[in-house]
C-alpha positions as CSV (number, residue, x, y, z in Angstrom):
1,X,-22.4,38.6,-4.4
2,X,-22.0,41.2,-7.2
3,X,-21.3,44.5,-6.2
4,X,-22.6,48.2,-7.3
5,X,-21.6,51.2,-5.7
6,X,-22.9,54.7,-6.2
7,X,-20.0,57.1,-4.8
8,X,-16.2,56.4,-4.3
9,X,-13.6,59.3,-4.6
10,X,-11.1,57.3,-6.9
11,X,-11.2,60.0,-9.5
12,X,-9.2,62.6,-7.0
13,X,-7.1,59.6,-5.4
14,X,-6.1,58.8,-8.8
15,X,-4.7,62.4,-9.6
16,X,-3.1,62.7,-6.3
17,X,-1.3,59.7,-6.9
18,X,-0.1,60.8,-10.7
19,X,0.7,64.2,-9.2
20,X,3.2,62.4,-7.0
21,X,4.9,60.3,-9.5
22,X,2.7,57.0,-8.8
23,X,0.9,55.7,-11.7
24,X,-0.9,52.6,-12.5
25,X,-3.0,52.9,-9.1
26,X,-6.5,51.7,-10.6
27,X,-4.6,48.4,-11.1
28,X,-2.4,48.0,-8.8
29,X,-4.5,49.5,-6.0
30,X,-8.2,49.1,-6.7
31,X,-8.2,46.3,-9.0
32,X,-7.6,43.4,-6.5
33,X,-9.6,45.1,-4.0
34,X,-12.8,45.4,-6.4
35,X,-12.4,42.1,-7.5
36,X,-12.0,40.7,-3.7
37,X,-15.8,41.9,-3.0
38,X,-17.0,41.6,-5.8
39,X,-17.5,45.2,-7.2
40,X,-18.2,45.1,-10.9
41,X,-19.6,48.7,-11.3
42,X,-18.6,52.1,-9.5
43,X,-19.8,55.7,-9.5
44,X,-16.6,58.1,-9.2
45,X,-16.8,61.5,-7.9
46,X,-14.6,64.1,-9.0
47,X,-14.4,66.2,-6.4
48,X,-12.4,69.6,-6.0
49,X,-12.9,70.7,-2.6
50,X,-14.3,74.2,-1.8
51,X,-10.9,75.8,-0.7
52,X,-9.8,75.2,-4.3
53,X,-9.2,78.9,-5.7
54,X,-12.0,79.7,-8.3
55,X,-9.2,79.5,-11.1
56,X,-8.0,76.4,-10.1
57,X,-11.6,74.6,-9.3
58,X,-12.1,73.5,-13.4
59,X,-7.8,72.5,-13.8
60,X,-8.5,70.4,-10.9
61,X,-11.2,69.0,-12.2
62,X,-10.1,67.9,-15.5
63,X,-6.5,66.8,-14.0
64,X,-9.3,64.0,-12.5
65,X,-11.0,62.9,-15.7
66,X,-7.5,62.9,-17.4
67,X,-6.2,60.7,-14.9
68,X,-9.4,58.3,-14.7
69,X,-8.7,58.2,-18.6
70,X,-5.2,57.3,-18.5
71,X,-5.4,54.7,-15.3
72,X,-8.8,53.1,-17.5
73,X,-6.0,52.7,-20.4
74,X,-3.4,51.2,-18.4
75,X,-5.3,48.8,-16.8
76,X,-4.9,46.1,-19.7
77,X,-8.8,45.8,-20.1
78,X,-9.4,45.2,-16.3
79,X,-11.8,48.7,-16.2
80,X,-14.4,50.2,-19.1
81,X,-15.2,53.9,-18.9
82,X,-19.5,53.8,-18.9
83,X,-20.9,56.7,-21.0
84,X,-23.7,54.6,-22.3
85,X,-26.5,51.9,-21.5
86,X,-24.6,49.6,-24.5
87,X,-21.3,50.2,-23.0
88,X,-22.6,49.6,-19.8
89,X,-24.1,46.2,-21.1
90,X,-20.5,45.9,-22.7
91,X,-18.4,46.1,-19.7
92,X,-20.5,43.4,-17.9
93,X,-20.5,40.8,-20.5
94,X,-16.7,41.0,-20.9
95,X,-15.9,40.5,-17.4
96,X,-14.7,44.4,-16.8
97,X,-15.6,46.4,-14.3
98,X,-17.7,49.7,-15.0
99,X,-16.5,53.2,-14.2
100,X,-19.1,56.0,-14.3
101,X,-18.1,59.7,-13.5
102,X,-19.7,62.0,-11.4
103,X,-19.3,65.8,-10.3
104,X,-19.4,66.1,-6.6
105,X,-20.0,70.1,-6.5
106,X,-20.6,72.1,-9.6
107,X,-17.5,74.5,-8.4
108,X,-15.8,74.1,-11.7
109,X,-18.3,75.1,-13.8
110,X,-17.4,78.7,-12.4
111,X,-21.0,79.5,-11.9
112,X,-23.2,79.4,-15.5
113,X,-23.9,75.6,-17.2
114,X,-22.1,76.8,-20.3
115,X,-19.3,74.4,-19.8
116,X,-21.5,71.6,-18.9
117,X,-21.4,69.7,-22.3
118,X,-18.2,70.2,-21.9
119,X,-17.6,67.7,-18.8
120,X,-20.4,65.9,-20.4
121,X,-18.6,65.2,-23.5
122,X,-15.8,63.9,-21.4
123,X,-18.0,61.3,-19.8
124,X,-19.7,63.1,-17.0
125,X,-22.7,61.1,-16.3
126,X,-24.2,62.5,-12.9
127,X,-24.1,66.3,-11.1
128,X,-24.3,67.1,-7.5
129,X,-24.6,71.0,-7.4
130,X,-22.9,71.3,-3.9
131,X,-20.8,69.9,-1.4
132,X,-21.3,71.2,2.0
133,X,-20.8,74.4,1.8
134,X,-22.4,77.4,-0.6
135,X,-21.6,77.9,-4.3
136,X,-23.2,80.0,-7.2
137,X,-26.1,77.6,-7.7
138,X,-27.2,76.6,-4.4
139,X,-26.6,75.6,-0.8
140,X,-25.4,73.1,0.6
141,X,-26.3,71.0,3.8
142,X,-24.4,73.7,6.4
143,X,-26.6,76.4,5.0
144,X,-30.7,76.8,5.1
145,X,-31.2,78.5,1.2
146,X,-32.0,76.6,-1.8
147,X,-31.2,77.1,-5.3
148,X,-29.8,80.5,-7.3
149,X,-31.5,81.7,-10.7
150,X,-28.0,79.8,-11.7
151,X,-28.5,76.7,-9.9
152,X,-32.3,76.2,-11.6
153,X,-30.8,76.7,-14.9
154,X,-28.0,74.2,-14.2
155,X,-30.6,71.6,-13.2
156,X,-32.8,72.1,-16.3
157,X,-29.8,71.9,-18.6
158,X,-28.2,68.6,-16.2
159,X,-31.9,67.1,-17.4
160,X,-31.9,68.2,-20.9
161,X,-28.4,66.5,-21.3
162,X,-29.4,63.0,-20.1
163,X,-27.6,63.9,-16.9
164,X,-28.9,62.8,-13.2
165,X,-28.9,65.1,-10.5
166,X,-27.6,63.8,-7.6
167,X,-28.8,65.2,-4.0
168,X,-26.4,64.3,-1.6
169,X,-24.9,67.5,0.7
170,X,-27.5,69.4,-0.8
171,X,-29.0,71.2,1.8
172,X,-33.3,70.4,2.6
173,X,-34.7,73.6,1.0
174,X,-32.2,73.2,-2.3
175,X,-33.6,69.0,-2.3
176,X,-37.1,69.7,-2.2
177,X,-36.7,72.7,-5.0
178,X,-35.0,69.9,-7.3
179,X,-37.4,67.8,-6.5
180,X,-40.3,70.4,-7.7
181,X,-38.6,71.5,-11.1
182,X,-39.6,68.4,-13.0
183,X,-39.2,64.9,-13.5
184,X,-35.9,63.8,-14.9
185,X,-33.4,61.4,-12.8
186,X,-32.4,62.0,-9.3
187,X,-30.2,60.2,-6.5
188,X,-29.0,60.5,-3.4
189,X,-25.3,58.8,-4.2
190,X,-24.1,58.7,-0.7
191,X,-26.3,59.9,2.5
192,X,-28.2,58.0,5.7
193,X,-31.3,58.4,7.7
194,X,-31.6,61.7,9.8
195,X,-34.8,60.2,12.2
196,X,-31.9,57.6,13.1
197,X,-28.5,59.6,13.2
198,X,-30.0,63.2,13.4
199,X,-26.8,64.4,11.4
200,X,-27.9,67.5,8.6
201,X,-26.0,65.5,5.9
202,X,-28.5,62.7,6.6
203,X,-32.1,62.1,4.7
204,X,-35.3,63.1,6.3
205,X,-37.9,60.1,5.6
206,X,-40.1,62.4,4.1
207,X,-37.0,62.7,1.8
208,X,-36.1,59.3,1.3
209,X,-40.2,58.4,0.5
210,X,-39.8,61.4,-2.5
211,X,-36.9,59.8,-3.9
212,X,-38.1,56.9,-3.9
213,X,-41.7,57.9,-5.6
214,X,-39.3,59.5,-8.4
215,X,-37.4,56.1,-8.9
216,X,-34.3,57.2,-7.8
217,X,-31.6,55.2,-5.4
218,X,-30.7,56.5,-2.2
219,X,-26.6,55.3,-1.6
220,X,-25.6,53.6,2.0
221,X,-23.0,55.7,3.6
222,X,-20.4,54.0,5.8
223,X,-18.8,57.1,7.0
224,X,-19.2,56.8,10.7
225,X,-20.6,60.0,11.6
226,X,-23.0,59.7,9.5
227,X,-24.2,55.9,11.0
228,X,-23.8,56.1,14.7
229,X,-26.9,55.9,16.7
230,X,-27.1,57.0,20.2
231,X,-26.4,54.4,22.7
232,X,-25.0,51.7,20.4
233,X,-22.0,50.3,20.5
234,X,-22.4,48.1,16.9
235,X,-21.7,50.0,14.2
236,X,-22.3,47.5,11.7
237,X,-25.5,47.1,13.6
238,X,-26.4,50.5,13.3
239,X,-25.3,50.6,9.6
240,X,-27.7,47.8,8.9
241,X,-30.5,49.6,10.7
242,X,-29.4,52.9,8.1
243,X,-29.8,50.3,5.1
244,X,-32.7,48.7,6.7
245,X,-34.8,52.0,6.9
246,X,-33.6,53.5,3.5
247,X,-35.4,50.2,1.8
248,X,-38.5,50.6,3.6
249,X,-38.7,54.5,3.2
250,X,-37.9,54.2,-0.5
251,X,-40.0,51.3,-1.1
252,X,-37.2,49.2,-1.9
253,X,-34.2,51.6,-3.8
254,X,-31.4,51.4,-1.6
255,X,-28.3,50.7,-2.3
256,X,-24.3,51.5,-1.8
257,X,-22.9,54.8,-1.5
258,X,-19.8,53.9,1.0
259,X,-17.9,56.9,0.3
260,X,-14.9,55.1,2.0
261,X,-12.2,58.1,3.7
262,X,-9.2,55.9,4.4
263,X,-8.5,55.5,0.3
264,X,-7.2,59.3,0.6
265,X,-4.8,58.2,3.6
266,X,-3.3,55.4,1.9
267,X,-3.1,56.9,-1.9
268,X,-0.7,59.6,0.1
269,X,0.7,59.2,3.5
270,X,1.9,63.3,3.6
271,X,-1.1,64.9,4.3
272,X,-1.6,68.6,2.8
273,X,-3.9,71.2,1.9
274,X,-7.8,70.8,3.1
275,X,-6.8,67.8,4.9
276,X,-4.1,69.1,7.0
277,X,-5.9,68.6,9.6
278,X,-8.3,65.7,8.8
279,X,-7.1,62.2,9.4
280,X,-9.3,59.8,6.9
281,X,-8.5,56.7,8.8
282,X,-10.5,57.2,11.7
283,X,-13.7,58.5,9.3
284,X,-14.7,54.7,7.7
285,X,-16.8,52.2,9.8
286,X,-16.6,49.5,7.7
287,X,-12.7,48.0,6.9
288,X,-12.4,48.7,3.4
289,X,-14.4,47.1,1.1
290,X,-13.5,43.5,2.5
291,X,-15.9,44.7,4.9
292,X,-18.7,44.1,2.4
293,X,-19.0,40.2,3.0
294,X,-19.2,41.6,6.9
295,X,-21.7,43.7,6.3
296,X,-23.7,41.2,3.9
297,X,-23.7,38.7,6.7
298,X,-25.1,40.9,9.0
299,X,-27.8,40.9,7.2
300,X,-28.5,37.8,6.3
301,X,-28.4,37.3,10.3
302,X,-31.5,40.0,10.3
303,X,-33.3,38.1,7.8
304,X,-32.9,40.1,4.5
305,X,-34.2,38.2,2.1
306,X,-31.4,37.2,-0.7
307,X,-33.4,38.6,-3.4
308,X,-33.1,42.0,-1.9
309,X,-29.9,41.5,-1.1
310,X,-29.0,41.2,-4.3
311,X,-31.2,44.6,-5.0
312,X,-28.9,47.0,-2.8
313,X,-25.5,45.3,-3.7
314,X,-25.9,45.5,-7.3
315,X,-29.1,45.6,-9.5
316,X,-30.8,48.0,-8.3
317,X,-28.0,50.6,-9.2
318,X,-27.2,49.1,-12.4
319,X,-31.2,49.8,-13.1
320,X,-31.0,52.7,-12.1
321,X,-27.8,53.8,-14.8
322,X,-29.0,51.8,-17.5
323,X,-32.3,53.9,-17.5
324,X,-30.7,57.0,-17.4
325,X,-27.4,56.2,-19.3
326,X,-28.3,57.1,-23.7
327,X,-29.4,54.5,-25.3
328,X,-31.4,52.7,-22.3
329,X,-34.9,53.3,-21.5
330,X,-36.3,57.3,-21.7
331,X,-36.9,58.0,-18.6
332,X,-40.7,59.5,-17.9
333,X,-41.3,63.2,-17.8
């Protein structure tokens, strides 16, 4: 089965690793692992956690790209870095797999969009405006606001670059305003089912049904917090009922987000900073991404027909970036 995934964290495990001396991680690292289950596209997050002084949010940031960049070129043609439908089309026909950048959190942008081209130029495809917490555009998912004068502007220049907003840890008011400001691409990269883990990170199914009236893809997310039902002792079982739901809320645009935890762990056994206190390994449900043929047969057990099968684990992601990517289709306003 190929393999699409709509939110990993490599971007940040990648500059850790540099930072401490250890290059050539995509390959050594991801490489075998991706190939393993499959995976022949991935969304990466750059992500600079809130407790990152204000000075230090856009440093951090680019430290990220710059290390994607330089881990892409010493990977001896193994990766492509996506900016475009054609490359996108490239990368598959050669056999590589396809790296996409995202911005989990709009925190280096240091409050205006001026910068934005800026990240965009350097192969920024996809913009979440928040992580949990609050920022200069808008609220995220541990707050009840929506979006600033700053964060509407943001939005409206994220569309007007080709970018897609993307809705995860945005909190309900702040979705629902997106939603309302006009058509261009949205996602949910990584984020479950509230009505079946009532968890404020999680989707509402009025959510999940505007998503997927907008055509956009709502990501499976295998952190366990964010799966467990009451009274169940199967997680796999319950992330199956998260995936199940998502397709029939959205009509059919599910697909997977992961957002696997343990990768930080492993990159760098001396924990420090905002996870001083956080240990990764007990956050993932499934075990790594071997656990994808796991979670594939699960659900072949259920009855998922192979056609949608095939839907979440790959095309319906790839779809989804190839319309929204320059050079594919232009998207309807």
């Amino acid at each position: 089965m190929k393999v699409a995934v709509s939110h990993d964290d490599f971007p940040a495990v990648l500059a850790l690793c540099r930072a401490a001396g250890t290059n050539g991680y995509l390959r050594s690292y991801y490489l075998p692992r991706f190939r393993h289950a499959g995976v022949e596209l991935v969304i990466g997050a750059v992500f600079v956690h809130p407790s990152t002084p204000p000075g230090a949010a856009l440093e951090n940031a680019l430290e990220q790209l710059a290390a994607v960049e330089a881990e892409v070129a010493a990977s001896g043609g193994a990766f492509a870095l996506v900016t475009t439908a054609a490359e996108l089309e490239d990368a598959r026909r050669r056999g590589q797999i396809a790296l996409v950048l995202s911005l989990e959190g709009a925190d280096p942008l240091g409050g205006t969009s001026v910068l934005l081209p800026i990240l965009h130029r350097l192969g920024v495809r996809l913009l979440g405006l928040t992580w949990n917490g609050r920022n200069a555009f808008a609220d995220g998912c541990d707050f009840s606001g929506g979006l600033t004068a700053a964060g509407r502007d943001l939005i409206y220049r994220v569309w007007d670059l080709g970018l897609a907003v993307d809705v995860s840890h945005l909190s309900d008011t702040g979705l629902q305003e997106v939603l309302s400001l006009g058509r261009g691409p949205v996602l949910a990269s990584h984020s479950n089912c509230r009505t079946l883990c009532p968890h404020r990170r999680n989707l509402t199914d009025s959510q999940l049904t505007a998503l997927g009236r907008r055509d956009g893809v709502v990501g499976l997310n295998q952190v366990s917090f964010l799966v467990r039902r009451q009274h169940t002792r199967d997680g796999l079982d319950d992330l199956c009922a998260h995936l199940l739901h998502i397709w029939d809320r959205t009509g059919g645009r599910a697909c997977l987000g992961l957002d696997f935890a343990r990768e930080y762990g492993e990159a760098v056994s001396r924990r420090r900073t905002y996870w001083l206190h956080w240990d990764p390994s007990q956050e993932d449900l499934l075990d790594g991404w071997g656990g994808l043929a796991a979670l594939e047969d699960r659900l072949r057990e259920r009855g998922f027909p192979p056609e949608a099968l095939e839907a979440v684990f790959y095309t319906n992601l790839w779809n989804f970036l190839h319309r929204i990517l320059p050079g594919g289709p232009v998207p309807s306003n």
